[in-house]
C-alpha positions, 0 to 999 in steps of 0.5 A, spaced: 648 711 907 655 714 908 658 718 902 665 721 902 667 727 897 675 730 896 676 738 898 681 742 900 682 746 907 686 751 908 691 752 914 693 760 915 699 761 920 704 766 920 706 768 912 704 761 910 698 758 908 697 750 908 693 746 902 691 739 906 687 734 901 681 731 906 676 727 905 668 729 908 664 724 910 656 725 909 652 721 913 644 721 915 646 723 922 646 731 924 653 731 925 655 730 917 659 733 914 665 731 918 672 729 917 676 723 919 680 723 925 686 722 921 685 728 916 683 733 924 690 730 926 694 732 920 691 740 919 694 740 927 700 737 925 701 742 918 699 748 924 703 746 929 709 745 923 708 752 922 707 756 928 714 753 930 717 754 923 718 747 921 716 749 913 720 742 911 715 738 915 710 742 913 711 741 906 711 734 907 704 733 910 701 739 905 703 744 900 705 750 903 705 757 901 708 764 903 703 770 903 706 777 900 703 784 902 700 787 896 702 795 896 696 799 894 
């Protein structure tokens, strides 16, 4: 039996952090829960965007936000 359930998985690089929709899968194997391949390449894809810089591709794999420091 094979089920699936949306969340969301943060990807923190830098000042930014990346929201990325993906789906778990859950299966009655000793692996589950796991993501598709698909969604493994576009949380790199979104980190990789970041680390260089490239906030516009970033943004149009996920949605992006700029971290600010709180003074205490």
């Amino acid at each position: 039996m094979m089920k699936t359930r949306k969340q969301k998985k943060l990807v923190h690089e830098g000042n930014y952090v990346a929201e990325i929709d993906v789906e778990y899968i859950y299966t009655d194997t000793g692996w589950s829960p796991y993501i598709s391949l698909q969604d493994a390449y576009k949380m790199d894809d979104v980190r990789d965007a970041l680390r260089k810089g490239d906030v516009v591709r970033a943004a149009s794999l996920a949605r992006v936000y700029t971290l600010t420091p709180v003074a205490v």
